[in-house]
C-alpha positions in Angstrom: 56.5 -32.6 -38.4 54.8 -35.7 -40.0 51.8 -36.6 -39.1 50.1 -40.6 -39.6 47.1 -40.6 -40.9 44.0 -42.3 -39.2 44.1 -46.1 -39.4 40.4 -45.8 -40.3 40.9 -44.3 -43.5 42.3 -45.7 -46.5 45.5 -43.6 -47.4 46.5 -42.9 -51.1 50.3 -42.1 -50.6 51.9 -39.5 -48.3 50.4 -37.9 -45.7 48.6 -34.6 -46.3 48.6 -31.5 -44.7 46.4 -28.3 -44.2 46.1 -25.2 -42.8 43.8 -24.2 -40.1 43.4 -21.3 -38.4 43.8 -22.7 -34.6 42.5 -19.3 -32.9 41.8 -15.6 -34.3 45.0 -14.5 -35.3 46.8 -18.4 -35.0 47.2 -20.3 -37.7 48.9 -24.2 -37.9 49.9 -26.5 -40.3 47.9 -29.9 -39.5 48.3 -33.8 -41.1 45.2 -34.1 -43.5 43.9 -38.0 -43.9 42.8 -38.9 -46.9 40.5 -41.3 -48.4 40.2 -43.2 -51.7 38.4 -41.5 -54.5 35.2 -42.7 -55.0 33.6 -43.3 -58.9 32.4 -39.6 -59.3 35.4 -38.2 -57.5 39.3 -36.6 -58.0 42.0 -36.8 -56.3 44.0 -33.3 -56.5 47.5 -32.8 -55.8 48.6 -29.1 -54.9 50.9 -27.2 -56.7 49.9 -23.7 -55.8 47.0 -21.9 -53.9 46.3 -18.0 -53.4 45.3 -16.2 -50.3 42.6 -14.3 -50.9 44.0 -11.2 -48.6 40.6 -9.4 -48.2 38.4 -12.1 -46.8 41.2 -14.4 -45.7 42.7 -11.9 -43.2 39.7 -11.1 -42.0 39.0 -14.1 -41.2 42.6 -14.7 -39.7 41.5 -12.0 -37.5 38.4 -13.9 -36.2 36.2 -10.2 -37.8 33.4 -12.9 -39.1 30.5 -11.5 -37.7 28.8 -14.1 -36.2 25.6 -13.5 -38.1 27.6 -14.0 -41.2 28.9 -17.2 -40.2 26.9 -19.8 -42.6 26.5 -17.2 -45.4 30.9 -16.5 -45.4 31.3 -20.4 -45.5 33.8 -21.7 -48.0 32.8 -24.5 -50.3 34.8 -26.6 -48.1 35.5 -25.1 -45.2 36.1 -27.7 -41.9 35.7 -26.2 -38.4 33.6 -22.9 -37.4 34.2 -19.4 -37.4 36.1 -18.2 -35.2 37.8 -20.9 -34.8 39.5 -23.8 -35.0 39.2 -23.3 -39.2 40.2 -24.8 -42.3 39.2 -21.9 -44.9 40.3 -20.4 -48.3 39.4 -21.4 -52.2 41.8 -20.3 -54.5 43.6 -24.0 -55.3 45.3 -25.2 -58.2 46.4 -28.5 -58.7 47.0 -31.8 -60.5 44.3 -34.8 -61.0 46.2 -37.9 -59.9 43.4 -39.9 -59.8 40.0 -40.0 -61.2 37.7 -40.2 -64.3 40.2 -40.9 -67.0 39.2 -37.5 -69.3 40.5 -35.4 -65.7 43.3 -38.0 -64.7 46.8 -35.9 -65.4 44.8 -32.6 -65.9 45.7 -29.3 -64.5 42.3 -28.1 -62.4 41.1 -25.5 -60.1 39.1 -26.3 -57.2 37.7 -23.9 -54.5 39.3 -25.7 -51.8 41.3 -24.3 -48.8 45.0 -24.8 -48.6 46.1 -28.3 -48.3 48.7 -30.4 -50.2 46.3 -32.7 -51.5 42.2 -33.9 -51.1 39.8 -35.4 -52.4 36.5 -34.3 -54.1 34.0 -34.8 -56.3 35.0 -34.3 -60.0 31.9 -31.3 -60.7 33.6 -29.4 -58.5 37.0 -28.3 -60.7 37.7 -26.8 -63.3 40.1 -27.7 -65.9 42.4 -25.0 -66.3 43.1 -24.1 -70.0 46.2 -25.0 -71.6 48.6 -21.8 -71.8 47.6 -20.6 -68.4 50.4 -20.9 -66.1 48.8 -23.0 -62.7 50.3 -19.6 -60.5 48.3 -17.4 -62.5 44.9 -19.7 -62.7 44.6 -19.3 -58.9 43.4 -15.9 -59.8 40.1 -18.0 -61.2 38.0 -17.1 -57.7 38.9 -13.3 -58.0 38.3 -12.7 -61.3 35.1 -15.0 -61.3 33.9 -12.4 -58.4 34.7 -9.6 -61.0 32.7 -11.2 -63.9 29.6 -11.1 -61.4 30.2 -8.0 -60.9 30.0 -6.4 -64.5 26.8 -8.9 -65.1 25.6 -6.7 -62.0 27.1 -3.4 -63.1 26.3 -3.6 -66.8 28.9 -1.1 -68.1 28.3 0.5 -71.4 30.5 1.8 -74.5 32.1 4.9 -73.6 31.8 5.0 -70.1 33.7 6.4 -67.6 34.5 4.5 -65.0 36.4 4.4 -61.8 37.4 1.6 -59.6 37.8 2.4 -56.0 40.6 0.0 -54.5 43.1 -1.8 -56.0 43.5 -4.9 -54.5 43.0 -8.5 -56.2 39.4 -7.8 -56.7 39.7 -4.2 -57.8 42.6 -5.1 -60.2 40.7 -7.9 -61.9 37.8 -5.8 -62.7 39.6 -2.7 -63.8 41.3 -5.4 -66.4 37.9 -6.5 -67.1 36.6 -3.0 -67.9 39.1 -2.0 -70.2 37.9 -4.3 -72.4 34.7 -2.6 -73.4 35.2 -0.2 -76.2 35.9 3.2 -75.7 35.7 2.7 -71.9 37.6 5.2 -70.1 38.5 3.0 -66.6 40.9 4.8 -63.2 42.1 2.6 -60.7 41.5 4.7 -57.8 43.8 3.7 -54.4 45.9 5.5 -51.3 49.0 3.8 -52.3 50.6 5.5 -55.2 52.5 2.3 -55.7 49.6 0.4 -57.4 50.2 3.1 -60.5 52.7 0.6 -61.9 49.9 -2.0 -61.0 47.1 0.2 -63.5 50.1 0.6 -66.4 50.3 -3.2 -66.0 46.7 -3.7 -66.6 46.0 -1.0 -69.0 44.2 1.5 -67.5 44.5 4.9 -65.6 45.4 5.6 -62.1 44.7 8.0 -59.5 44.9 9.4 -56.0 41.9 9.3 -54.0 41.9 13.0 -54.2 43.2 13.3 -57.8 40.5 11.3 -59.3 37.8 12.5 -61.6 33.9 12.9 -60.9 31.0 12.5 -63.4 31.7 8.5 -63.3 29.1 6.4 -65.3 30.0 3.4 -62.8 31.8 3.4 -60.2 33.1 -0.5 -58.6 34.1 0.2 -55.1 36.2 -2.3 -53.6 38.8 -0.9 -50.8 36.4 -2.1 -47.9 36.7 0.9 -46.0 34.6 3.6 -45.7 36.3 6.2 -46.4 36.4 4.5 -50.3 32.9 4.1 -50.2 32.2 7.9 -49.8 35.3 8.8 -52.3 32.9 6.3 -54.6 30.4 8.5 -54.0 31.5 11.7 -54.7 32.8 10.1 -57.8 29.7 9.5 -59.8 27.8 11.2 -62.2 23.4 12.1 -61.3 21.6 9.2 -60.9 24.9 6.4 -61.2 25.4 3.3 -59.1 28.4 2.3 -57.0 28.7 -1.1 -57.3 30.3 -2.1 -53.6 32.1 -5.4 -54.1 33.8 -4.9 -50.4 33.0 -6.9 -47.4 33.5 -5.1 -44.5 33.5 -7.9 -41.8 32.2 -6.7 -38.6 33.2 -2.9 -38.8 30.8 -0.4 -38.7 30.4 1.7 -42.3 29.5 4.9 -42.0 28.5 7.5 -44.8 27.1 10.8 -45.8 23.9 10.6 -47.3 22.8 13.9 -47.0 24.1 16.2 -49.5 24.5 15.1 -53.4 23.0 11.2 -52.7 19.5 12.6 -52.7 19.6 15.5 -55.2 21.6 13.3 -57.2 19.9 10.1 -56.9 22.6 8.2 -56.3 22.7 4.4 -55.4 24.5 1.9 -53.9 24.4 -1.6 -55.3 26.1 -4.7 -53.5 27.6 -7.5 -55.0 29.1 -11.1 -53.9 30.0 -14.3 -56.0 28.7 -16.5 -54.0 25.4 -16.5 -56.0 25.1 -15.7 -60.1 24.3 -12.4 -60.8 20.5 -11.9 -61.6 21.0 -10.9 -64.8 22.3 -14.1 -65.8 21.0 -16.5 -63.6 18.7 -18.0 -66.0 21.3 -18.4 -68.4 24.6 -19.3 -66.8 25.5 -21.9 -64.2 27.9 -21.2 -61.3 29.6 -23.6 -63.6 29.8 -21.4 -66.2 30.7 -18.5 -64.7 33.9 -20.2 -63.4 34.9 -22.1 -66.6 34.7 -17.9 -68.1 37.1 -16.8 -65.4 39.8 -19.4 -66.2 39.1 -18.4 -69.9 39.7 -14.8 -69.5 43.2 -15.7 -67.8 44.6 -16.5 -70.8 45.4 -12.6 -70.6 49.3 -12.8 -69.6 48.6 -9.1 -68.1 46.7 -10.7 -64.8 50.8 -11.9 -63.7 51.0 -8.1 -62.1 48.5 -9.1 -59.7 51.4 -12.3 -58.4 53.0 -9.9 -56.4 54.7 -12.6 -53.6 55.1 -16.2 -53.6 55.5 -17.7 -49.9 56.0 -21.7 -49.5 53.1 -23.9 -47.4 55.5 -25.0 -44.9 55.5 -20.8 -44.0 52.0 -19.6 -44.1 51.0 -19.6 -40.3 54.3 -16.6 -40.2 52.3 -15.4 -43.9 49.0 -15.2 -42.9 49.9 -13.2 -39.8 51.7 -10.6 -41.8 49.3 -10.4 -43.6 46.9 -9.6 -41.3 48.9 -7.1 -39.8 49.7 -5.4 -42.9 53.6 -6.3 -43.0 53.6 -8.3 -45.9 52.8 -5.7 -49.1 51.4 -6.5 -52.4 48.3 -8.2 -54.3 48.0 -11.7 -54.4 49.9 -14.1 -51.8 51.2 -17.4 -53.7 51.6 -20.3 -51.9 53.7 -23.6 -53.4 53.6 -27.2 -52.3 56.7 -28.8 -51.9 57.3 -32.3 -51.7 57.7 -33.2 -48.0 
């Protein structure tokens, strides 16, 4: 249904509309007002946004514990956990209007999913030429994965296992396989992600299947059970590096055993702060305009596994959740209404 927009607010063309999560586990599509750009400011245009299925579910689920609340805040999230919500910030769009060197420009923009808004230009990213706007929504995910090798610092020859092989996962086993001589293994319960791994280059394995004596192991299945199989995994005094949030449920390991004798560690990282190896040197900025660089690789596309329409996501989002929709990452397009 149309909505009118507020008679308060200037409007710059059709209505807009976003999604919100009404209550834990209800989500609604909802009329958007919009104001006039100001100087230092864009307006954006969807064409295509990504659901980040780790967070984003959880979320969808109200699992935000509530101590977590202002730290798990998007960019520009409206409402409070759990609810009512306006959240996610994988968004692709066009400038329609704005500082003449963004006007007509294809950006991204860490902004939840809505049709169109307004905000100010420093916060998108141009999005190179030759990478397609459905595969530049990956720029959040694999701009959590560069963090994560600045934090990991992965060396020629190593072997390395990744633990999970969703969005996040993927994008840093791609990542990986860069480095010379690396030997990288995609690591996951569903045997289906070995096409997934071919696709990207690198190895893959069951859980059980997989080889110890990692170098590095990047653990990102946000369960526990792929936190100990991380574990087990590595070589004498190696790091997991956990990029999983966990939302409120309760991790629980075995540290007796090989973590001790072998001086094991567990290392966390999370994007929303520059890894302190480069914070000195590189801007959050930076880091972002890197992702959309590195998506000029053609072999991220394996990671677009489904493409829903905006009009749908409330029905998405709650298969989603409930683990009825398979596959990596969720693409959502704007039609015009």
């Amino acid at each position: 249904m149309m909505g009118r927009l507020r008679e308060d607010v200037p409007a710059v063309g059709p209505d807009a509309h976003a999604f919100w999560l009404r209550s834990p586990g209800r989500g609604e599509i909802r009329p958007a007002a919009l104001r006039d750009p100001g100087p230092d400011e864009v307006l954006v245009r969807t064409v295509c946004s990504g659901v980040s299925r780790g967070t984003e579910t959880l979320v969808f689920r109200g699992a935000v514990p509530p101590d977590q609340h202002e730290a798990m805040r998007a960019p520009f999230q409206e409402g409070d956990f759990p609810g009512p919500v306006k959240y996610g910030y994988l968004s692709v769009g066009t400038v329609e209007r704005g500082p003449p060197g963004l006007r007509g420009r294809t950006v991204f923009c860490l902004y939840p999913h809505q049709s169109a808004y307004v905000v100010p230009a420093g916060a998108v990213t141009v999005v190179p030429e030759g990478v397609p706007a459905t595969r530049a929504v990956l720029a959040g995910t694999v701009e959590t994965a560069v963090n994560a090798l600045w934090d990991a610092a992965p060396l020629i020859g190593d072997r390395v296992a990744v633990v999970g092989a969703g969005m996040v996962g993927c994008c840093a086993a791609r990542l990986l396989n860069a480095f010379p001589a690396t030997q990288v293994t995609l690591v996951d319960v569903d045997g289906g992600r070995a096409e997934v791994a071919a696709a990207l280059g690198v190895d893959f394995a069951l859980p059980d299947d997989a080889h110890g004596d990692r170098d590095l192991v990047v653990h990102a299945s946000a369960t526990s059970a792929g936190l100990r199989r991380s574990l087990d995994l590595l070589a004498p005094e190696s790091t997991v590096i956990d990029l999983s949030w966990y939302g409120d449920e309760e991790v629980r390991l075995p540290l007796g055993g090989a973590f001790h004798s072998g001086r094991l560690a567990i290392r966390s990282s999370q994007v929303g702060t520059v890894s302190p190896a480069r914070a000195g040197r590189r801007t959050a900025a930076e880091r972002m305009a890197l992702a959309l660089e590195l998506l000029r690789d053609p072999a991220f596309d394996a990671l677009l596994t489904g493409q829903s329409r905006f009009r749908e996501l409330p029905d998405v989002m709650a298969r989603l959740a409930a683990g009825r929709l398979p596959g990596l990452c969720q693409t959502i397009t704007y039609e015009e209404e």
